[in-house]
N, C-alpha and C positions, 0 to 999 in steps of 0.2 A: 828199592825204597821209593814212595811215589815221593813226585816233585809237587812242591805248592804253588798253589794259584797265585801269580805275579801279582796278577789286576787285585787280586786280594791282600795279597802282604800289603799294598800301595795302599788300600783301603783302611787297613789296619792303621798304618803308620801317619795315614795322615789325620785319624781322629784321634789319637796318641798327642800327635802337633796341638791339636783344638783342644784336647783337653789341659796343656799346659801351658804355663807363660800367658805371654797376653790375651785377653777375652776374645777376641776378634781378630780375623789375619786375612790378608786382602790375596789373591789368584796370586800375585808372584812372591807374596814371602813366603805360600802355601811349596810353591815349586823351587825358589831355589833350597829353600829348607831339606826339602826333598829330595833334592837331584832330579828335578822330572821338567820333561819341558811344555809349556803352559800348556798347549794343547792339551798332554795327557793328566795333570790336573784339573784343567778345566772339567774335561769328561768325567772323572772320578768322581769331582766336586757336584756335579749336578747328578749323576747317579744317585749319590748320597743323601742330595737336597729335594729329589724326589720319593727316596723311602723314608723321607721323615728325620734322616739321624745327621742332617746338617742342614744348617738354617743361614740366610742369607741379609742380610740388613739392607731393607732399599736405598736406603740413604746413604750409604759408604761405598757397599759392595762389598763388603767383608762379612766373611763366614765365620762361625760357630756352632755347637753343639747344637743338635736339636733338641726337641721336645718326645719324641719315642726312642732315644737312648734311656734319658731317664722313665721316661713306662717300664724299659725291660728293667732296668736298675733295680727298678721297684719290684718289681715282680720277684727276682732274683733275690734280693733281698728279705721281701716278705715270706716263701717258702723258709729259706734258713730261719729266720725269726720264731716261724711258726712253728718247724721243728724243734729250736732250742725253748722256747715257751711248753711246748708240748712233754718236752722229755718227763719229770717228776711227777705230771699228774697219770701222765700215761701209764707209766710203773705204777701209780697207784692202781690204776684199772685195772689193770692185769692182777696184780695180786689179792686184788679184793674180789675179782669173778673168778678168778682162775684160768682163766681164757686170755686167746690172742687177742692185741688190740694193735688197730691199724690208723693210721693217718693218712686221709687220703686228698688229693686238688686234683682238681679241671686241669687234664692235658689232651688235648688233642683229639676229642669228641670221647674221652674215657675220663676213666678216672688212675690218677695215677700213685701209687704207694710209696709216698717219702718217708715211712718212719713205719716202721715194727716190732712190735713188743710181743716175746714169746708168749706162748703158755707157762706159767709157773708149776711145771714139771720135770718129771725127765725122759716126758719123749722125745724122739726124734722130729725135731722141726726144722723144715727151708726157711731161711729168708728170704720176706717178699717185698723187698725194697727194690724201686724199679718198674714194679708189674705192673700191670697193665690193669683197671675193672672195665665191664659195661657199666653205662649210665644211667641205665632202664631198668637192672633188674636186680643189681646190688643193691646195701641201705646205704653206703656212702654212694652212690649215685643219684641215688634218689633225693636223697638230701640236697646232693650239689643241684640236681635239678629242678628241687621245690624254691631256693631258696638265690641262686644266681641266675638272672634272666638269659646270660649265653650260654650257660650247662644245659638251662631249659630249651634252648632252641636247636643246641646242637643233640640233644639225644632225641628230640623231634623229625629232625634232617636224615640224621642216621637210621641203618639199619636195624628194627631190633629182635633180634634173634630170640627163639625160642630155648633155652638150655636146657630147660625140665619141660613137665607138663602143666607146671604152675608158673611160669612164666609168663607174664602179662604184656602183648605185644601189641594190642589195638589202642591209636593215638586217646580213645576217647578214655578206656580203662586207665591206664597211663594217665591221665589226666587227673582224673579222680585217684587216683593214689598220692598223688603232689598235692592234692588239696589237704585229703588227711592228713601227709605230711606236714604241712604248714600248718593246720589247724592244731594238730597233737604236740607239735615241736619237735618230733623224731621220726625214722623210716625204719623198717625192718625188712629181711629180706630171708625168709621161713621157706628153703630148697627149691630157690625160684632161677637159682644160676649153681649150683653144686648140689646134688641129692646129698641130705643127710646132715648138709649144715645150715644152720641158721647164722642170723647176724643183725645188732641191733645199731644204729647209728644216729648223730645229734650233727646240728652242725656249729660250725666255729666261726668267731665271728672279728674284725677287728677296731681298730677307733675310729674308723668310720662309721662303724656299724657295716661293713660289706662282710658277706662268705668270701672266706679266705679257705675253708677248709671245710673238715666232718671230720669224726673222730668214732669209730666202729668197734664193738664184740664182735666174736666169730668162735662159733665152738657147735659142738654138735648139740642136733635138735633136741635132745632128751635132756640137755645141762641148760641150752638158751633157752627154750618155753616150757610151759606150764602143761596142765594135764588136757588144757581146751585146745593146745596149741599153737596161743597167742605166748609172747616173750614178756617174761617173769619182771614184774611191774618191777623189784627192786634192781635188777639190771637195768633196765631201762632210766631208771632215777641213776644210777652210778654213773650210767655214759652220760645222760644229760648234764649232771654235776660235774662229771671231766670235762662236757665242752664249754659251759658256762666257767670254769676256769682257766680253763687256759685263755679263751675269750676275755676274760677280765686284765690277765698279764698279757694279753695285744691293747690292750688300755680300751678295749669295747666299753666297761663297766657293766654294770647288772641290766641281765633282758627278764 
């Protein structure tokens, strides 16, 4: 069985401390709290007060919580939100196209899949909660990347891979795809990352007005587009309508 990082439990436990009782706690009620002797709090404490997740009062010398605890707080708590917001509309999509519908957020230069809603049949379907998309070449990519300025720059940074032959990999194409996106309000993504499937996507919005999310169809190219090719205007109006919903219960209100 592996053993745990000391220096870590010690981290753990001493923003445990900060988080209770008094607001502020000065180097040595941090340590005898702890059991640790000031030296090895001191060091903790300034590791800590350098990545942001422990703050120091000039005027006392006494520490508390930082200010990027609560960033990830938020963070963490807006994904679940936005799942639980998302659940009943999303069931609606699904059953009114008939097709899978995805929910997807910016993780880590992709896009990543918190919520899945089967097909309303009875085939055989994986769940794809967890997985991984590209940024570039999905419609929930596309979307994260017309509409949040750091999905924009991290699928810029990144690599972007050819998957089909319709896959659009030069920065300036790419560009002009983001524009359409913004300008239309939705992305699609017609066998540009999986031959065969298509996928239509809007994005999600919250009471700030920031992208929080995107909300996707996916089903094969002959059910998602039409006879030119392009995806079947009333899809397109359903996803939009689901992400204008759920965007409204994040308390966005109407775009």
């Amino acid at each position: 069985m592996a053993r745990n990082i000391q220096s870590l439990e010690r981290a753990a436990a001493m923003l445990r401390l900060l988080a209770g009782g008094e607001r502020r706690l000065g180097l040595s009620d941090v340590a005898s709290s702890l059991g640790l002797a000031k030296g090895t709090a001191h060091g903790i404490l300034r590791t800590l007060q350098a990545e942001g997740f422990v703050e120091q009062d000039p005027a006392s010398g006494r520490y508390q919580l930082g200010a990027e605890l609560l960033r990830l707080g938020n963070s963490y708590l807006d994904v679940h939100e936005l799942r639980a917001r998302a659940l009943v509309w999303t069931d609606d999509l699904a059953r009114a196209s008939g097709e899978s519908v995805y929910v997807g957020v910016l993780h880590q230069s992709g896009v990543l899949i918190m919520h899945h809603v089967f097909r309303p049949d009875d085939s055989r379907q994986v769940l794809e909660v967890g997985a991984m998309q590209p940024l570039h070449s999905t419609a929930l990519g596309k979307v994260l990347s017309a509409y949040d300025p750091v999905a924009h720059t991290q699928a810029l940074e990144v690599e972007r891979d050819a998957f089909t032959p319709r896959t659009v990999t030069d920065s300036i194409g790419f560009e002009e795809i983001l524009g359409l996106t913004r300008a239309r309000g939705w992305a699609a993504d017609v066998e540009e990352t999986w031959e065969g499937i298509a996928s239509v996507a809007a994005p999600i919005h919250d009471r700030r007005r920031m992208p929080v999310g995107a909300v996707a169809v996916a089903g094969a190219v002959e059910r998602v587009c039409g006879e030119g090719g392009e995806p079947r205007a009333a899809l397109v109006a359903s996803v939009r309508d689901c992400a204008r919903s759920v965007s409204r219960d994040l308390g966005a209100g109407r775009f």
